[in-house]
Structures are given as C-alpha cells and as structure tokens.
DRENPAGU-701867 format. One line per 4 residues: number of its first residue (from 0); their letters; for each residue x, y, z negated of C-alpha. Coordinates in pm, whole numbers, plus 50000, padded with zeros to 5 digits. Each point is the difference from the previous one (the first is absolute). Layout:
REM DRENPAGU-701867
NUM> a> X:Y:Z ~ ... .
***
This chain:
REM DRENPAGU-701867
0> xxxx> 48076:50539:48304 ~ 49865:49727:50252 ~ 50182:49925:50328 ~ 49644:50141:50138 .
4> xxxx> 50036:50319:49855 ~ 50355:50064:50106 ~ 49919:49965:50358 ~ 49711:50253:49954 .
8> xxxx> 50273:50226:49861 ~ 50225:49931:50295 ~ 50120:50221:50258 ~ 49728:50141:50265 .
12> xxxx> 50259:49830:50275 ~ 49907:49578:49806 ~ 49650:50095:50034 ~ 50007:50112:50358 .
16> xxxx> 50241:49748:50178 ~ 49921:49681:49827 ~ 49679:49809:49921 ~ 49972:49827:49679 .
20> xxxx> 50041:49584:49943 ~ 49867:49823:49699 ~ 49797:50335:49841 ~ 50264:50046:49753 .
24> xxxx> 50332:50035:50207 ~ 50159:50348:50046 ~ 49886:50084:50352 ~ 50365:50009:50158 .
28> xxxx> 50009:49590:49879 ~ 49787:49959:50337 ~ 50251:50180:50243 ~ 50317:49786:49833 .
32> xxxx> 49799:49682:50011 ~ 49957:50106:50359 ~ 50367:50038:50042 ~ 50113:49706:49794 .
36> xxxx> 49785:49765:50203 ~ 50194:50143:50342 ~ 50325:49838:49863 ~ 50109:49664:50050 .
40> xxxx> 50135:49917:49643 ~ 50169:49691:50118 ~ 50255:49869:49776 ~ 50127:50297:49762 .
44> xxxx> 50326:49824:49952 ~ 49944:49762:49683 ~ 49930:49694:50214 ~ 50199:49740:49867 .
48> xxxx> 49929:49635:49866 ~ 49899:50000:49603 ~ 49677:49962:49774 ~ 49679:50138:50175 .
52> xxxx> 49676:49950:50195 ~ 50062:50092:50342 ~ 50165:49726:50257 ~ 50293:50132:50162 .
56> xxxx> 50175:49685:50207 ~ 50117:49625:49998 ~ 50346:49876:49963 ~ 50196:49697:50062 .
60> xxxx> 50061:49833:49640 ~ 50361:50034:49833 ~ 50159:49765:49726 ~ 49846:50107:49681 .
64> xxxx> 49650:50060:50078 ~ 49745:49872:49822 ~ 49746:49732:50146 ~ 49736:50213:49892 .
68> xxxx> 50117:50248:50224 ~ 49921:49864:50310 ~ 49742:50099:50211 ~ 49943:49586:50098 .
72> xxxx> 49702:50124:50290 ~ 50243:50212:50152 ~ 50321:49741:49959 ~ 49705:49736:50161 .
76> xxxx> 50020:50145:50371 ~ 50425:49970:49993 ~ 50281:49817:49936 ~ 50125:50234:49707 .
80> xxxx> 49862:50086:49676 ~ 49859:50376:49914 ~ 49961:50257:49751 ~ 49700:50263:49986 .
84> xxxx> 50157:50259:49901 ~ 49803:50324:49834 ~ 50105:50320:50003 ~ 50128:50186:49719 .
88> xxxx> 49780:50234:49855 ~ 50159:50259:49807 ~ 49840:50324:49950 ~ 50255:50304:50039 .
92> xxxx> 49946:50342:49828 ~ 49985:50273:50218 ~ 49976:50376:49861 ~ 49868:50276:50220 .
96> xxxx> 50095:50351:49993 ~ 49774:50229:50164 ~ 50073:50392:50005 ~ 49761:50227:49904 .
100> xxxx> 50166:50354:49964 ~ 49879:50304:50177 ~ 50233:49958:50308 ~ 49832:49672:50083 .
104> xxxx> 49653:50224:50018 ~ 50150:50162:50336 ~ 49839:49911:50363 ~ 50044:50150:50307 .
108> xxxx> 49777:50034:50311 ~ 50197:49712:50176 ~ 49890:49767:49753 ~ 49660:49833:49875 .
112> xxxx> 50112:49933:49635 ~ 50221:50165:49746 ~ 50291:49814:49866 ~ 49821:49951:49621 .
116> xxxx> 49713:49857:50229 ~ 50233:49762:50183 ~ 50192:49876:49694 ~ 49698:49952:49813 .
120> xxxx> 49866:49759:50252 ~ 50318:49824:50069 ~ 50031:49957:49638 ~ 49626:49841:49959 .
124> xxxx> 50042:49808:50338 ~ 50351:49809:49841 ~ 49856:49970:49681 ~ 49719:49817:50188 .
128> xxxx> 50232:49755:50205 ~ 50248:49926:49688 ~ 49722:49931:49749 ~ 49780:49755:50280 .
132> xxxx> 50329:49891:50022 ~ 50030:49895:49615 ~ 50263:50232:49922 ~ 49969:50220:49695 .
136> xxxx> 49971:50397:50081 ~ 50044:50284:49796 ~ 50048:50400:50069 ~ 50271:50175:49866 .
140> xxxx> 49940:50261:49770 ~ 49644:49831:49924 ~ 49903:49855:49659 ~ 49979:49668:50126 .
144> xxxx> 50191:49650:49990 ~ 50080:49848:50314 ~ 49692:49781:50087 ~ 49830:49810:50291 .
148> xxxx> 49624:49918:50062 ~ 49703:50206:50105 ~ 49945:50146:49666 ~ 50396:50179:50077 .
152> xxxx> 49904:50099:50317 ~ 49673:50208:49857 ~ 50249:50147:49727 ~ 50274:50119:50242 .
156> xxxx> 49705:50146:50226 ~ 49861:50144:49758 ~ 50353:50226:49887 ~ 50071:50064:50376 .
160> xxxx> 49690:50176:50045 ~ 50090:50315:49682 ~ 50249:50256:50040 ~ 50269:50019:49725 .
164> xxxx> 49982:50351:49841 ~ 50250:50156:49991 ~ 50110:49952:50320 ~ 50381:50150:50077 .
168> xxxx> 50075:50082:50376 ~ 50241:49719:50043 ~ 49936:49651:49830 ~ 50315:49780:49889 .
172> xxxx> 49886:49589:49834 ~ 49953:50035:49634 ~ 50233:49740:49778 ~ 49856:49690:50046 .
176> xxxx> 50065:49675:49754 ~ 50048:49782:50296 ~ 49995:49599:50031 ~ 50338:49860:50083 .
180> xxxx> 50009:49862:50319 ~ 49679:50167:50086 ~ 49876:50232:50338 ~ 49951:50344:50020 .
184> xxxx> 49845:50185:50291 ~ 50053:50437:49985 ~ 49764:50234:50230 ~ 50092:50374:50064 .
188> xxxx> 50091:50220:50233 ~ 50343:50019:49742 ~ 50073:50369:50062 ~ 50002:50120:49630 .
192> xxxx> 50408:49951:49834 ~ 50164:49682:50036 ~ 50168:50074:49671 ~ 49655:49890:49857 .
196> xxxx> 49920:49676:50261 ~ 50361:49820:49961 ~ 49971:49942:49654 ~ 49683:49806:50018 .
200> xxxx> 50166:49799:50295 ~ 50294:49944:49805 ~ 49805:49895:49680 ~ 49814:49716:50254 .
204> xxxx> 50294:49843:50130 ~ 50171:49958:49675 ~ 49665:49804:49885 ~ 50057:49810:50326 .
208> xxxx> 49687:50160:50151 ~ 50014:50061:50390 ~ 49772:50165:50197 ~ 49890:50214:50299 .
212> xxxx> 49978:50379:50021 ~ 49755:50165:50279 ~ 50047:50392:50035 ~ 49651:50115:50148 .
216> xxxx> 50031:50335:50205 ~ 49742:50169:50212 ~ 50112:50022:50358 ~ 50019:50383:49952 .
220> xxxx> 50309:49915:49731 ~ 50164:49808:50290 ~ 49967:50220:50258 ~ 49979:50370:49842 .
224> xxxx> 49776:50122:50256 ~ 49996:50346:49879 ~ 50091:50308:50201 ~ 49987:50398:49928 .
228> xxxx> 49923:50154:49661 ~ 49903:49728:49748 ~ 49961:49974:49596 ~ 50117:49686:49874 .
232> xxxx> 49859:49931:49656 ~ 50058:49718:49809 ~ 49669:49816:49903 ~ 49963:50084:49623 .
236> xxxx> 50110:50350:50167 ~ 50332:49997:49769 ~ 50229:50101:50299 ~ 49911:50171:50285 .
240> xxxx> 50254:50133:50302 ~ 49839:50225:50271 ~ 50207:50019:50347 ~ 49943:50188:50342 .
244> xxxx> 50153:49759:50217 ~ 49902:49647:49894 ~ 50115:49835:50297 ~ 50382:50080:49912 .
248> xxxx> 49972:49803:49673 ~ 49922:49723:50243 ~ 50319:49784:50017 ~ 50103:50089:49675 .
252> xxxx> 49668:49874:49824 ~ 50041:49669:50224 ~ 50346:49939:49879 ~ 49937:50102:49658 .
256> xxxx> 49714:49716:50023 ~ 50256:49742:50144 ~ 50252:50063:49765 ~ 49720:49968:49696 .
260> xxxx> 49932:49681:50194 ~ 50333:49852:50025 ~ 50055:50069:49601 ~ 49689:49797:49965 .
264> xxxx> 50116:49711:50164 ~ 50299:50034:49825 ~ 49856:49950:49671 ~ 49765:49724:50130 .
268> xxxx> 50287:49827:50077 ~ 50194:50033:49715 ~ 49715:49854:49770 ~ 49947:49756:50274 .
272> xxxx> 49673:50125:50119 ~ 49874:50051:50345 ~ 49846:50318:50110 ~ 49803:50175:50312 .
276> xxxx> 49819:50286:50112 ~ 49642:49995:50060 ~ 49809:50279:50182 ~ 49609:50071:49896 .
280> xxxx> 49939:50002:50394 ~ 50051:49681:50044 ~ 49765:49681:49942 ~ 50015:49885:49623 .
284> xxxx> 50016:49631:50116 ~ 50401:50070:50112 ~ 50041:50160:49656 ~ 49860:49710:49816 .
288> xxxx> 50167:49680:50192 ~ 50335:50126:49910 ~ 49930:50113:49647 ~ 49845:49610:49997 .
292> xxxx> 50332:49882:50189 ~ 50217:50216:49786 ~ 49955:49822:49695 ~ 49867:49711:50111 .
296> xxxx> 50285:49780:50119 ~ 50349:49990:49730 ~ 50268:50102:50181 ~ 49926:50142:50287 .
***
C-alpha cells in the first residue's frame, strides 16, 4: 500500500486539520512540519570537534598539530597560529514510543485534541527535527530499522497515521532490541499498570539507552471537573464505576494522580530518564522543545 493511500485511509480528524505537502505525504506531515519549523533546533548536544562538514570554531594551535591543520587566512590577521575546527557529526539513534491504546482516544470539552492526536503529532514533529537533523529514527514496536532521510520520514508517517488492532485500554512499550548507547523517547498518558511500563525502562537502561517520558493528560484528568451523578467508563468500556456525588472523589482522584506521578518519576530516575507532564490544552510547541531538549543534550 502507497504512502498515498494510507493517508486516504486516515482518520476523518488528518483530513480535516491539516493540508497535504508533496501529494504523497500523510496529511498530518503538514501540521508537524508546521510545528517542527516553530523550534529552534540549535545545537542538539553532539557539538564537539571531529570529522564532518559543518564549521564549528577556531582555536589557538597546540604542540602536535599538524601544519596542514592550520587555517593560514585566519592565523594571517594575528600573531598566533589557528585551527578550523569542524564539528563532529555523529548521527544518534533515537526510538519513539507513541501510545495508541483506547485510553489515549479520550478528550474532553476543555481541550481541542485528544491525547492519541497530540502524541501522534509530537511524535511526527520530533521525528522531523531528529532526521533534518541527521540522526537516525525509528518507532518502537514498528517493523523498521532505525533510519534517517526523507524516505524514513514518509515511512514513520505513513505507520502513525493506522490504528493498531487490537487495541487494549491501556498501552505499555513492546520489547524492543535496542542500540546500546542509543535514545528513546515514550508518549502516554501512562495510566495503565506500571508492572507492565518498568520492565521496558529497565530493559533500556541496561542497554545503556536513556530517554525522556511525556505523560499526556487532558486537562479534565488534571482537574476532575465532575460533580453530581456520573458514569465513569473506561474507553474500551472494560470498567465502568457510576457515583452520585462526583465532587467527593475530588481530592482523592487528585492525590491518587500525584502519587501515580511521583512513582513515575521514580522509575525515570532510576533508569536515568527524565520525565514530565504534558496537558492537551496547552500549545504543542512547549511539548515539543522539551521532548527536543530532553534528549538532546547528554547529561543534563
């Protein structure tokens, strides 16, 4: 099946929101090209002297260095002698995890987007930045090798755009063969069992893999604006809970939510991840700069 065709086969909310680039891209390609382009990728933390292209800065010459080595036009206008230096171009490999289980399907009134909608599009728009960026991209669970170029970009597009069948009501990474060394980026609203999310963690760090986890929530998951008799159903309808008086769950639900969020962090750290929250309220941009800063810089 063509890229083309998939995007005709997409959901009713790619076609609406988006307008298509190049004929053949999936039509949500335009609205993360839109949203890659509003991010200043500046340096993405592998600028350091070494074998490439790009000119990074000039140095005063040490003992040792070659003649051929100096940059004589530059050494012309001083009293010392410089280097040109280059900057080291060496791709990472970043894996992307993007949640697609029923309970990402869920939007309230207070927000434009559900959180499958949001992921999806923060997934495209930092495949977008890595891969102009010449690092290699790949999604987890995907039959694909980590890659870069447009030809990548089309291909990850391209899987975004289908719904997995079947689809359980909470989503948890599938085992991955990661790349030692490598980056790994995880999108959910993480509200299914942890029992089932600290394994894949755990199986990343020990292949030296670090990373960034986002958990995407609609502001109504934040705030639990519910009062009076409600029916809570779970989205694939597998649990339900009806109560009379919604507003005295309240403070519970709230620190239920911080204590889910806490354990989170918890586990981040321990695999020496970083993690935040990110509300489908709020302007993608903020989401995207710090999934970009998250793994970006080594060590921060």
């Amino acid at each position: 099946m063509s890229v083309a065709d998939v995007a005709r086969r997409g959901a009713g909310w790619l076609r609406r929101d988006a307008e298509r680039i190049s004929g053949a891209l999936p039509p949500l390609m335009a609205e993360a090209e839109r949203l890659a382009a509003s991010v200043v990728a500046g340096a993405h933390g592998r600028r350091r002297a070494g074998p490439g292209e790009t000119f990074w800065q000039y140095r005063q010459a040490m003992p040792g260095d070659p003649n051929t080595a100096v940059d004589w036009r530059r050494s012309a206008r001083s009293d010392h002698l410089f280097i040109r230096e280059m900057e080291w171009e060496a791709a990472q490999t970043v894996w992307v995890w993007r949640d697609a289980a029923l309970s990402m399907d869920y939007r309230s009134e207070f927000a434009p987007r559900s959180k499958i909608e949001r992921a999806t599009l923060l997934a495209l728009a930092l495949s977008v930045l890595l891969i102009r960026g010449g690092e290699r991209v790949a999604l987890v669970g995907a039959p694909m090798r980590p890659a870069t170029g447009e030809t990548q970009l089309r291909r990850i597009a391209a899987m975004v755009a289908e719904e997995p069948a079947p689809r359980p009501d909470f989503g948890a990474p599938p085992e991955t063969p990661f790349l030692r060394g490598g980056k790994a980026v995880f999108l959910s609203d993480f509200l299914g069992p942890l029992e089932t999310l600290e394994p894949a963690l755990m199986k990343a760090a020990e292949a030296g893999v670090t990373g960034a986890m986002m958990q995407i929530l609609d502001p109504a998951e934040e705030r639990f604006p519910f009062d009076g008799r409600v029916v809570f159903e779970s989205m694939g309808r597998e649990v339900d809970f009806e109560t009379h008086r919604a507003r005295g769950l309240a403070d519970a639900y709230r620190r239920r939510l911080a204590e889910r969020r806490d354990a989170l962090e918890r586990i981040a750290r321990r695999c020496g991840w970083r993690m935040t929250t990110h509300h489908t309220d709020v302007s993608p941009r903020r989401g995207l700069l710090w999934l970009f800063g998250a793994i970006g810089a080594p060590g921060r």
